[in-house]
PyMOL Python script that loads the backbone (N, CA, C, O; Angstrom):
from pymol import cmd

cmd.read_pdbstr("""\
ATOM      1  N   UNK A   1       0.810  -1.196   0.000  1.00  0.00           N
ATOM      2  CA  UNK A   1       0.000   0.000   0.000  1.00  0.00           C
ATOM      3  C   UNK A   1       0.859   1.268   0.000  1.00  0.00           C
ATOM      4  O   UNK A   1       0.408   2.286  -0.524  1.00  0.00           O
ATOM      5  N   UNK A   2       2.299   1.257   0.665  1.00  0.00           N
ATOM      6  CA  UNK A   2       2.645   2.328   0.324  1.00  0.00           C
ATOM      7  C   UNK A   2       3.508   3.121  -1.056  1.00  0.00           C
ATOM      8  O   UNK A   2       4.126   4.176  -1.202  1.00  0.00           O
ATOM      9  N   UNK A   3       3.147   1.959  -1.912  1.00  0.00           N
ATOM     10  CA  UNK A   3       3.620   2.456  -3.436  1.00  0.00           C
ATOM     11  C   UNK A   3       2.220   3.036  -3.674  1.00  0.00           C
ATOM     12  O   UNK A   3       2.050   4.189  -4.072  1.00  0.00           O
ATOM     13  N   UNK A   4       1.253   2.199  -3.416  1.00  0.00           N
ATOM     14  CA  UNK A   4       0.072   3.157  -4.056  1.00  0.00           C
ATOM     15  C   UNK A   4      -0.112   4.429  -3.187  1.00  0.00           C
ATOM     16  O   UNK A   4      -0.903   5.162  -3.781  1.00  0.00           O
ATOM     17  N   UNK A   5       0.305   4.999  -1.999  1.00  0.00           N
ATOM     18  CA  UNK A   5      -0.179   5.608  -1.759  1.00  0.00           C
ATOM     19  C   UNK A   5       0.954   6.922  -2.206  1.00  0.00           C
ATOM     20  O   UNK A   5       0.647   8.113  -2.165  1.00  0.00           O
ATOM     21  N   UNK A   6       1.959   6.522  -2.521  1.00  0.00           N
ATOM     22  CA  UNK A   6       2.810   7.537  -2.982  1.00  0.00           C
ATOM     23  C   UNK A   6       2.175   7.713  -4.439  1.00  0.00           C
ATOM     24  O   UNK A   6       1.803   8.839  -4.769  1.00  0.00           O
ATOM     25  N   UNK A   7       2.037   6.618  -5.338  1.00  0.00           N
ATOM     26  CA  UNK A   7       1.340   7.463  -6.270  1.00  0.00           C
ATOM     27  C   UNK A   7       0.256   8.334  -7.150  1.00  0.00           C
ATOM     28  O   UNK A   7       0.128   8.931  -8.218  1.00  0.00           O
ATOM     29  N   UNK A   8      -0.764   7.805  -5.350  1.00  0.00           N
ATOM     30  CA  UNK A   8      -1.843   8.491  -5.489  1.00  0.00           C
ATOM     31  C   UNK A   8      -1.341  10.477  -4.864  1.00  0.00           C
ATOM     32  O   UNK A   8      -1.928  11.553  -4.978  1.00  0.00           O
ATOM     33  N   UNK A   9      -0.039  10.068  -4.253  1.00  0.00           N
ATOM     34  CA  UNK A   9      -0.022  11.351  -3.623  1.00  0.00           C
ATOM     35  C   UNK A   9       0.953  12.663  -4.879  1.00  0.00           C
ATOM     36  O   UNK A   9       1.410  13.790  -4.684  1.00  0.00           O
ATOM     37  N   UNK A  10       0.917  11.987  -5.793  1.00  0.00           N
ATOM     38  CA  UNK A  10       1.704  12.337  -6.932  1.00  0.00           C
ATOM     39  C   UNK A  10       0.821  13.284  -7.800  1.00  0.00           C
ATOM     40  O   UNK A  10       0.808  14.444  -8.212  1.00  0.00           O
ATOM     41  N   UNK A  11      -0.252  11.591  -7.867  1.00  0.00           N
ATOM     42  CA  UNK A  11      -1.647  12.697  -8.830  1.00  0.00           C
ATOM     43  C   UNK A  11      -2.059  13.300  -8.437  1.00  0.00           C
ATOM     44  O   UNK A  11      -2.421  14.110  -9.291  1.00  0.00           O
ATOM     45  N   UNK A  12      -2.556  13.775  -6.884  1.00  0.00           N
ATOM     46  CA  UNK A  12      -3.193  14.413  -6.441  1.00  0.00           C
ATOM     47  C   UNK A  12      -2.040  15.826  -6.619  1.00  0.00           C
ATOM     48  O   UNK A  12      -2.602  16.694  -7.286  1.00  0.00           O
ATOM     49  N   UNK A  13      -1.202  16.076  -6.373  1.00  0.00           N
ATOM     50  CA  UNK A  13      -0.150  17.032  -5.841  1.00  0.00           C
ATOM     51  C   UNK A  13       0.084  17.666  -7.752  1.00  0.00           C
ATOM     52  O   UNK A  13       0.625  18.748  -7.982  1.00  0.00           O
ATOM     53  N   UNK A  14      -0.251  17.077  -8.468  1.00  0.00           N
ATOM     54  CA  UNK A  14       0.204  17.097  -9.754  1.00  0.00           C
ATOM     55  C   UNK A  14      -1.296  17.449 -10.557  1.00  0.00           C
ATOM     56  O   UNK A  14      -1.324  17.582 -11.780  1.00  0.00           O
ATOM     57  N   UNK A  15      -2.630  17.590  -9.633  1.00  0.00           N
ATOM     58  CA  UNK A  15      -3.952  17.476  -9.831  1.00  0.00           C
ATOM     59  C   UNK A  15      -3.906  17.013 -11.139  1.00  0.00           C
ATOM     60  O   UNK A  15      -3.391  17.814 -11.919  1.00  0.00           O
ATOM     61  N   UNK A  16      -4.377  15.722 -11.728  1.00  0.00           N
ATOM     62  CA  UNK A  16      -4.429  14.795 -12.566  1.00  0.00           C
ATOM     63  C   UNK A  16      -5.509  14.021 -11.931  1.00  0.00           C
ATOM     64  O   UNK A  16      -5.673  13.009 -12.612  1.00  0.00           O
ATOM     65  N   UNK A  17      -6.196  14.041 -11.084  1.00  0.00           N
ATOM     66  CA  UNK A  17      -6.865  12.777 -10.533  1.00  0.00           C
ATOM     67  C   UNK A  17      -8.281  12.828 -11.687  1.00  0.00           C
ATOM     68  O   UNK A  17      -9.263  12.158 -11.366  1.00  0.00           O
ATOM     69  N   UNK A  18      -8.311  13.327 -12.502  1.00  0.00           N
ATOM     70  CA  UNK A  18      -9.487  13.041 -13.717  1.00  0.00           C
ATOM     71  C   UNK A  18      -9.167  12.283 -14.600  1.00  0.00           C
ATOM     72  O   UNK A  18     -10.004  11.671 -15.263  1.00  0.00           O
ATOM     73  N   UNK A  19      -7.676  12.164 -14.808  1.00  0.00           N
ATOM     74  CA  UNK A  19      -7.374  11.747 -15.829  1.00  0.00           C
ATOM     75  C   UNK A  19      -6.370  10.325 -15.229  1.00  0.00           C
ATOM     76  O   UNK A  19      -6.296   9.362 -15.991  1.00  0.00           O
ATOM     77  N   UNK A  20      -5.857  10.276 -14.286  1.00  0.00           N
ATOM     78  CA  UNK A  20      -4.988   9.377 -13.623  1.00  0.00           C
ATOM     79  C   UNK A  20      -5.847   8.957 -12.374  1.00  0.00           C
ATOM     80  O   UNK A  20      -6.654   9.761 -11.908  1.00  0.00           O
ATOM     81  N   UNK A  21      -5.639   7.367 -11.678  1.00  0.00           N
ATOM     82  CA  UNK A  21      -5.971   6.972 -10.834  1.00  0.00           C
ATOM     83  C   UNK A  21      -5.016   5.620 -10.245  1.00  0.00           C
ATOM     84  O   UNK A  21      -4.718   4.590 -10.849  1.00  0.00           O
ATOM     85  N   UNK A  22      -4.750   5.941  -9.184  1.00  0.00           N
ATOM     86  CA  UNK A  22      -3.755   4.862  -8.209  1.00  0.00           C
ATOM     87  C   UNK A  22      -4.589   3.775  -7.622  1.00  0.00           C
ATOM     88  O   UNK A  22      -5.360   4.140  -6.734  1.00  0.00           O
ATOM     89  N   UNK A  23      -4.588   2.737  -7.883  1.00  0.00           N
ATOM     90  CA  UNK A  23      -5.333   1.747  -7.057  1.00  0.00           C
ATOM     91  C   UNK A  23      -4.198   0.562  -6.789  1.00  0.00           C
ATOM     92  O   UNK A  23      -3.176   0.258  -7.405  1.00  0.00           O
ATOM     93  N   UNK A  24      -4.915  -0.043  -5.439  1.00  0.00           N
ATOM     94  CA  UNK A  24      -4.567  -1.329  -5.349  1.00  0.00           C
ATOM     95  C   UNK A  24      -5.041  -2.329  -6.393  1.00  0.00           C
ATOM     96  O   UNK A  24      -5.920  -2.070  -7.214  1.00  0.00           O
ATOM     97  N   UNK A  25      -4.391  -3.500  -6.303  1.00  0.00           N
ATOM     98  CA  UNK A  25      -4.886  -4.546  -7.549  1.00  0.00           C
ATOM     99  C   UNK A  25      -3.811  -5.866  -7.000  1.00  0.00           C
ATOM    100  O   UNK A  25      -2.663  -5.840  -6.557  1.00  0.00           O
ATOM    101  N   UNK A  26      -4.814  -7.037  -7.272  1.00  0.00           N
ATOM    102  CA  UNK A  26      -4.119  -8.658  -7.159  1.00  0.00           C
ATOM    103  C   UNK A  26      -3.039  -8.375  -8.134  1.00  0.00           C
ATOM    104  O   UNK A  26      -2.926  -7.308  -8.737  1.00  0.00           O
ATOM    105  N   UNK A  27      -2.201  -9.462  -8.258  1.00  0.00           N
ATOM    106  CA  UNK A  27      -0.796  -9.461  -8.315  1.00  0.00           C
ATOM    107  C   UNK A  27      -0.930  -9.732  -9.869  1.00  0.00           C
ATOM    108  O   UNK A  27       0.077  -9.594 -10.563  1.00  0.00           O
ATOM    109  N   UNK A  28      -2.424 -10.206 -10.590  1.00  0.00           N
ATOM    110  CA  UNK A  28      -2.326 -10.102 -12.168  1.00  0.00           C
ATOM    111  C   UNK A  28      -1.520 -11.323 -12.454  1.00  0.00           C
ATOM    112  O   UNK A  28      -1.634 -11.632 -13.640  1.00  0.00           O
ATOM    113  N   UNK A  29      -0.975 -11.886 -11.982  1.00  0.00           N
ATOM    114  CA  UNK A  29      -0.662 -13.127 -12.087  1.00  0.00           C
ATOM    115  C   UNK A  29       0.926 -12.848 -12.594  1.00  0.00           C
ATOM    116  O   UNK A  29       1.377 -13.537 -13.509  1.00  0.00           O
ATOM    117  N   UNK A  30       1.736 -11.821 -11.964  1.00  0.00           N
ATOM    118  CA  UNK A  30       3.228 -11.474 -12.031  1.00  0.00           C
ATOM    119  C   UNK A  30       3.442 -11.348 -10.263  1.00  0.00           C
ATOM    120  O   UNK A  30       3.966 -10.289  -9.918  1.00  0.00           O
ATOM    121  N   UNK A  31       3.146 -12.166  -9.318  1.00  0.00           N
ATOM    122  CA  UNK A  31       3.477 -11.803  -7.775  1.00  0.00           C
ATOM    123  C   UNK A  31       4.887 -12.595  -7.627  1.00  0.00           C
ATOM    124  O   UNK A  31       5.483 -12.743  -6.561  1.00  0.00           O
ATOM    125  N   UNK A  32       5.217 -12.971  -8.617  1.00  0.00           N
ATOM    126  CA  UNK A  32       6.855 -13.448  -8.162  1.00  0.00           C
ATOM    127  C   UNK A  32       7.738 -12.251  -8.381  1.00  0.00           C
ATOM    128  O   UNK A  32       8.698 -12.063  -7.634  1.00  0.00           O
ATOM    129  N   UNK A  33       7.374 -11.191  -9.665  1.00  0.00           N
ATOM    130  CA  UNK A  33       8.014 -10.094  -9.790  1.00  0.00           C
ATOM    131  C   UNK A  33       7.818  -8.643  -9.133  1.00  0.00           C
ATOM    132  O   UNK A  33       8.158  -7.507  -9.462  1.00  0.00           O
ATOM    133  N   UNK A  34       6.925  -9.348  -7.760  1.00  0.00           N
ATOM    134  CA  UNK A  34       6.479  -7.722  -6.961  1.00  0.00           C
ATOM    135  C   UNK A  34       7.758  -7.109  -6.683  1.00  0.00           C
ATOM    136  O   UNK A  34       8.914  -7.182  -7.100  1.00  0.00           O
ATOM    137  N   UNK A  35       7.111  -6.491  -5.838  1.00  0.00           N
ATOM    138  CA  UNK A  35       5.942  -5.255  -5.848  1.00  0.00           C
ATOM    139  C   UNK A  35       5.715  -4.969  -7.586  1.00  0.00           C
ATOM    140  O   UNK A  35       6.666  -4.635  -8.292  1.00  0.00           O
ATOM    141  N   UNK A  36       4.294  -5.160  -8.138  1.00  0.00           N
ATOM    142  CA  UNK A  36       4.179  -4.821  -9.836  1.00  0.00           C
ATOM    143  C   UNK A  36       3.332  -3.238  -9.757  1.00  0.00           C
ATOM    144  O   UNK A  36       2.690  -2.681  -8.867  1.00  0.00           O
ATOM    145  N   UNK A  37       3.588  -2.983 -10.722  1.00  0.00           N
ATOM    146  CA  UNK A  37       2.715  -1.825 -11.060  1.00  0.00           C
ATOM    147  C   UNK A  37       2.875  -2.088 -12.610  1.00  0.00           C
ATOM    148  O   UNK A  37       3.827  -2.500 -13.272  1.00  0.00           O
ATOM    149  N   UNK A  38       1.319  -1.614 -13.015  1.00  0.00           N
ATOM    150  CA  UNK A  38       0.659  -1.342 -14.206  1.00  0.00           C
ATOM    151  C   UNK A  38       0.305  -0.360 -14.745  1.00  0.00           C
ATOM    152  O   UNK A  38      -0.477   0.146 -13.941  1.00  0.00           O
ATOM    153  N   UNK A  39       0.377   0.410 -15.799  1.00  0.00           N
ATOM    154  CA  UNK A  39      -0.006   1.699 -16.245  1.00  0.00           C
ATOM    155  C   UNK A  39      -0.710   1.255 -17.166  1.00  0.00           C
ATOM    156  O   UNK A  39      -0.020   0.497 -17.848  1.00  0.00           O
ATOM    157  N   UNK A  40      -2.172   1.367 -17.702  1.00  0.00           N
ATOM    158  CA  UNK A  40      -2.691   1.099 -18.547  1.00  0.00           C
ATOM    159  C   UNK A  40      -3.615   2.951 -18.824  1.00  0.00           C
ATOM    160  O   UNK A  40      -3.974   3.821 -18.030  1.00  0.00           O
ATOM    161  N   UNK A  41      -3.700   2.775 -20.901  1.00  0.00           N
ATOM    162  CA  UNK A  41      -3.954   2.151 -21.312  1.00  0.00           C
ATOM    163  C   UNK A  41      -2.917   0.699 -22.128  1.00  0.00           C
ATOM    164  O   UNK A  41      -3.258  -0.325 -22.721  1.00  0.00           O
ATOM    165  N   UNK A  42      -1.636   1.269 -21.779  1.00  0.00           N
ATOM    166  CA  UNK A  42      -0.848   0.728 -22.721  1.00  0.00           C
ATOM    167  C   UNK A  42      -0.487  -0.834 -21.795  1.00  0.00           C
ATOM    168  O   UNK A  42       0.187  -1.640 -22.437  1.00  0.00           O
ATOM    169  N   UNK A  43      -0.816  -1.175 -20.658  1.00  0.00           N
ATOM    170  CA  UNK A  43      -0.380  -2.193 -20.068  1.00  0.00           C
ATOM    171  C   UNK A  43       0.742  -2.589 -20.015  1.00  0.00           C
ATOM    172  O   UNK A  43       1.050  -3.746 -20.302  1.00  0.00           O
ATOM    173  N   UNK A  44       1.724  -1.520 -19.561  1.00  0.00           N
ATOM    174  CA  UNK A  44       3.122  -1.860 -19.387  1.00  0.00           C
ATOM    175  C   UNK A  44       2.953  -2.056 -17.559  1.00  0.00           C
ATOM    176  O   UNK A  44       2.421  -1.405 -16.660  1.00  0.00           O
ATOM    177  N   UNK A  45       3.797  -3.436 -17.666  1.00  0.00           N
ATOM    178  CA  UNK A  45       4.276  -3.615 -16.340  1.00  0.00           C
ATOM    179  C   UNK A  45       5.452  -3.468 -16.159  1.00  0.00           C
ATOM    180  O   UNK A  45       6.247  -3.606 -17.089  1.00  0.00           O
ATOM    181  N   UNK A  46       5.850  -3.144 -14.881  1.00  0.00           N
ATOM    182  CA  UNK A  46       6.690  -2.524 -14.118  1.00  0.00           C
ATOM    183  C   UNK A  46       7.034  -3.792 -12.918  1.00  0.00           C
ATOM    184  O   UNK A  46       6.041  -4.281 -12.381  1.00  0.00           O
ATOM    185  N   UNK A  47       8.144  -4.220 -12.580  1.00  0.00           N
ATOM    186  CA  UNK A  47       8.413  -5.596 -11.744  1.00  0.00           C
ATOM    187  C   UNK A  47       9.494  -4.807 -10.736  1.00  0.00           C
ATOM    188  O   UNK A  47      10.178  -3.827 -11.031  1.00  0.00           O
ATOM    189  N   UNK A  48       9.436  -5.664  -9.203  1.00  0.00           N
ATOM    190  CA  UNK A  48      10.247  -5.097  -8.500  1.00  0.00           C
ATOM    191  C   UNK A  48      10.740  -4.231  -8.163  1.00  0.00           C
ATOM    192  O   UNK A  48      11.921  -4.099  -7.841  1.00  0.00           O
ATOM    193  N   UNK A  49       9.435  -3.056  -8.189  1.00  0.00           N
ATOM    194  CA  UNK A  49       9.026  -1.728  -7.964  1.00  0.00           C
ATOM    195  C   UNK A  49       9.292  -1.311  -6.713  1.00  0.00           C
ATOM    196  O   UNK A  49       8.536  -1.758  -5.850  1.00  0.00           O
ATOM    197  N   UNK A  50      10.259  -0.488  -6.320  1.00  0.00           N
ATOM    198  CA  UNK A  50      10.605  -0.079  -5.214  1.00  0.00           C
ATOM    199  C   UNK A  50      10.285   1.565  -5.076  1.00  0.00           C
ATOM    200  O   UNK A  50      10.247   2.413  -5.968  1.00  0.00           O
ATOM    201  N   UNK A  51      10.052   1.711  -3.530  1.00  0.00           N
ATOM    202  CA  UNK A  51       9.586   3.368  -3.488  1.00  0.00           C
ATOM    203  C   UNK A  51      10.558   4.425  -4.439  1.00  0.00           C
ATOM    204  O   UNK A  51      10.114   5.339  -5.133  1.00  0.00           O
ATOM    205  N   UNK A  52      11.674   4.135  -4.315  1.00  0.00           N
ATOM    206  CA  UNK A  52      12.527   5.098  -5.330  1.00  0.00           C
ATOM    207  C   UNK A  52      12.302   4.856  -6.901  1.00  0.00           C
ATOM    208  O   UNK A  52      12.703   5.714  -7.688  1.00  0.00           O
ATOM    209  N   UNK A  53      12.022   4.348  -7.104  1.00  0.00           N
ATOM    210  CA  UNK A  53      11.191   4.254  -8.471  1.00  0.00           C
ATOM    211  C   UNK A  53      10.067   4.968  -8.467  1.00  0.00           C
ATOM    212  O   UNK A  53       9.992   5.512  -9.569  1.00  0.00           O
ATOM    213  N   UNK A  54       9.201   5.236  -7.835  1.00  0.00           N
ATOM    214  CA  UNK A  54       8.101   6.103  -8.049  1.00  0.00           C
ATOM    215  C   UNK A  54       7.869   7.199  -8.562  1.00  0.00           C
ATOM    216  O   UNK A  54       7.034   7.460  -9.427  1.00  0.00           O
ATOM    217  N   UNK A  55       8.590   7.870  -8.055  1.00  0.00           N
ATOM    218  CA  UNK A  55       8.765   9.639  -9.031  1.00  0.00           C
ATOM    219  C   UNK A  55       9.387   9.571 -10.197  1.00  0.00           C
ATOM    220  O   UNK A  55       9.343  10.498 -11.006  1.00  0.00           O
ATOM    221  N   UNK A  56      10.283   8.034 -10.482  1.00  0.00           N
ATOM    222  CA  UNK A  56      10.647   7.707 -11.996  1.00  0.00           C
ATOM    223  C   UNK A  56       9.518   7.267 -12.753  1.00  0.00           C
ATOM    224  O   UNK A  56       9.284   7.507 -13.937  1.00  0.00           O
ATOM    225  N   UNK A  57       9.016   6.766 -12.149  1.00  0.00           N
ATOM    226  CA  UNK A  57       7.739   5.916 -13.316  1.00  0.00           C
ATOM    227  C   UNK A  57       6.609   6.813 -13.493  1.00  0.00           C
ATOM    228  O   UNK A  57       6.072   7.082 -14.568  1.00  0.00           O
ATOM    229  N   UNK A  58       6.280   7.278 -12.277  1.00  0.00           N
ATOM    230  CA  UNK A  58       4.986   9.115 -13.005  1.00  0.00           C
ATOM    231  C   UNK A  58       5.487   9.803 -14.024  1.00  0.00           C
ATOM    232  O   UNK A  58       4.975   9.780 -15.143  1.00  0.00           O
ATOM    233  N   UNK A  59       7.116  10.851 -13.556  1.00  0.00           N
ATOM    234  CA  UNK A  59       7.604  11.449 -14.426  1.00  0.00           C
ATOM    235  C   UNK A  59       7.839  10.914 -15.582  1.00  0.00           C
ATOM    236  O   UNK A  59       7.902  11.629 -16.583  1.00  0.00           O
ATOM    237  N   UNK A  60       7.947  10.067 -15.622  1.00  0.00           N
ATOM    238  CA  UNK A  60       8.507   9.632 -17.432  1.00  0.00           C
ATOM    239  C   UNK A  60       7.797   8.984 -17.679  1.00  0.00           C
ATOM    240  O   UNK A  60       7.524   9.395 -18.807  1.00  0.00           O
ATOM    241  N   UNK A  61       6.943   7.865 -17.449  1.00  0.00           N
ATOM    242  CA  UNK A  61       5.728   7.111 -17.985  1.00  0.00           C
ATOM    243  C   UNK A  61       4.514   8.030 -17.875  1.00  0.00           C
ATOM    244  O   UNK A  61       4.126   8.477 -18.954  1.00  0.00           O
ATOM    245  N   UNK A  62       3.871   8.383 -16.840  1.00  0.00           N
ATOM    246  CA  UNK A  62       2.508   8.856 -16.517  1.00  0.00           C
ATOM    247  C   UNK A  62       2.511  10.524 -17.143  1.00  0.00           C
ATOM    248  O   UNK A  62       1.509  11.210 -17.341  1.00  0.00           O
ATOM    249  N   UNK A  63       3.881  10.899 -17.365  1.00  0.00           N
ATOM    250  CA  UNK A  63       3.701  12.376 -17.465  1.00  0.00           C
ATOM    251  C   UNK A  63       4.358  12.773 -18.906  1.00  0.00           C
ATOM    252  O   UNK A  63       4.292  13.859 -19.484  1.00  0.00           O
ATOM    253  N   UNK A  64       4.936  11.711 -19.268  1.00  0.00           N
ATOM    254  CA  UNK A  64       5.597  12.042 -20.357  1.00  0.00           C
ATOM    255  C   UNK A  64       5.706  11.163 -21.425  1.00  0.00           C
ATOM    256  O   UNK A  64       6.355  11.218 -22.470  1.00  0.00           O
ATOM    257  N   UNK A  65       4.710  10.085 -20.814  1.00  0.00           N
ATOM    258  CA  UNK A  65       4.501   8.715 -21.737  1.00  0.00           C
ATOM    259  C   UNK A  65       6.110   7.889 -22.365  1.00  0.00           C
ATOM    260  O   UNK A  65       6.337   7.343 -23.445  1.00  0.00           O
ATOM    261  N   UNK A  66       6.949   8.096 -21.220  1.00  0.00           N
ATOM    262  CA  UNK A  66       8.213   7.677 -21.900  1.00  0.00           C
ATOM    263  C   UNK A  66       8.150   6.256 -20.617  1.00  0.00           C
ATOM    264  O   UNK A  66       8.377   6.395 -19.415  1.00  0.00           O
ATOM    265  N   UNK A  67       7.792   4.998 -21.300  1.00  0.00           N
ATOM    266  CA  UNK A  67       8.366   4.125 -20.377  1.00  0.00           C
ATOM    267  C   UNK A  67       9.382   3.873 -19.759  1.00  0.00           C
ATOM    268  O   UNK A  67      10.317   4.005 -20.549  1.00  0.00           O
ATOM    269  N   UNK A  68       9.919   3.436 -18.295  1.00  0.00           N
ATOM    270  CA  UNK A  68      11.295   3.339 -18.180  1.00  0.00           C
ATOM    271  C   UNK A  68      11.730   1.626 -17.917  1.00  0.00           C
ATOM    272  O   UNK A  68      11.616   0.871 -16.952  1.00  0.00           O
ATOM    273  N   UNK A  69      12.322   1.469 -19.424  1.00  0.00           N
ATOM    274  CA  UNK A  69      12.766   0.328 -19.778  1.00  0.00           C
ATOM    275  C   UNK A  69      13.471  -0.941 -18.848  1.00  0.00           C
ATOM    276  O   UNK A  69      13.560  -2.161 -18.990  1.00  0.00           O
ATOM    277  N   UNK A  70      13.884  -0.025 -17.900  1.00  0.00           N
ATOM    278  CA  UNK A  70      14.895  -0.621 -16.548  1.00  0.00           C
ATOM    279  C   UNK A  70      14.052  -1.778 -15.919  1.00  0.00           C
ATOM    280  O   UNK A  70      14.518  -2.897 -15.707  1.00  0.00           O
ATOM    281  N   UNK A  71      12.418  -1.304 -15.563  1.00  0.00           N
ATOM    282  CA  UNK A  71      11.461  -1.836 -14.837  1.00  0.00           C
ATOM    283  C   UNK A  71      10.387  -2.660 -15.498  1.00  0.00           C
ATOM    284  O   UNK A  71       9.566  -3.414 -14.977  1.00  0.00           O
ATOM    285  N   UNK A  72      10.651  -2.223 -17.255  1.00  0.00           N
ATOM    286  CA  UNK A  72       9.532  -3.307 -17.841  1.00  0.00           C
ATOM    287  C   UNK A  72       9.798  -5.112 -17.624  1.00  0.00           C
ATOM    288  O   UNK A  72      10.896  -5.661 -17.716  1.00  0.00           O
ATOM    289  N   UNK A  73       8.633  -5.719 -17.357  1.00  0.00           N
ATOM    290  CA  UNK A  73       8.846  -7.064 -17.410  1.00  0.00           C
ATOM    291  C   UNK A  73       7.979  -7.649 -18.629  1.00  0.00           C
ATOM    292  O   UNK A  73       6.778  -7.648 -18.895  1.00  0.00           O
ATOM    293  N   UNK A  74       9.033  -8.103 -19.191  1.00  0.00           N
ATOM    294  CA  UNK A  74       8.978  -9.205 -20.604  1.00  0.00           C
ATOM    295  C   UNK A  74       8.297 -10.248 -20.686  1.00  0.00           C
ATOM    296  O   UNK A  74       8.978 -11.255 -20.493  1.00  0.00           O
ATOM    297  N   UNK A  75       7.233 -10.436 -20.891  1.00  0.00           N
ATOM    298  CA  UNK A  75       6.899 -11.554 -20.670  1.00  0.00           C
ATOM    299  C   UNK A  75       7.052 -12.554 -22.597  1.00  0.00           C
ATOM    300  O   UNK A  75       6.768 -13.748 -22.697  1.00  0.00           O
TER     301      UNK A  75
END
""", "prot")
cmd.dss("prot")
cmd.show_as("cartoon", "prot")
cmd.util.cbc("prot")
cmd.orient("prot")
């Protein structure tokens, strides 16, 4: 909970919450590669997501639509 709650505290601080939303969610069937995060619409996952990653993955995925390649998992 506290990845989501950092990146709910992102959108909010960044007021986006119309257009962006942070939720919890089951593991999607990648829980060997947690902590995951998902950005959809494009459904890129993100594996072994640590709090310092967070202000990387808004800024350049959520804000600038630039995935960061480091964290995608391949399936």
């Amino acid at each position: 909970m506290e990845l989501v709650e950092a990146f709910k505290k992102l959108v909010k601080d960044h007021k986006i919450n119309t257009e962006v939303r942070a939720q919890k969610a089951g593991c999607f069937d990648v829980c060997n590669f947690g902590p995951a995060v998902v950005v959809y619409p494009e459904g890129v996952f993100y594996g072994s997501v640590q709090m310092t990653d967070v202000q990387e993955i808004f800024e350049e995925h959520i804000q600038n639509d630039r995935p960061v390649q480091r964290l995608i998992l391949n399936f």
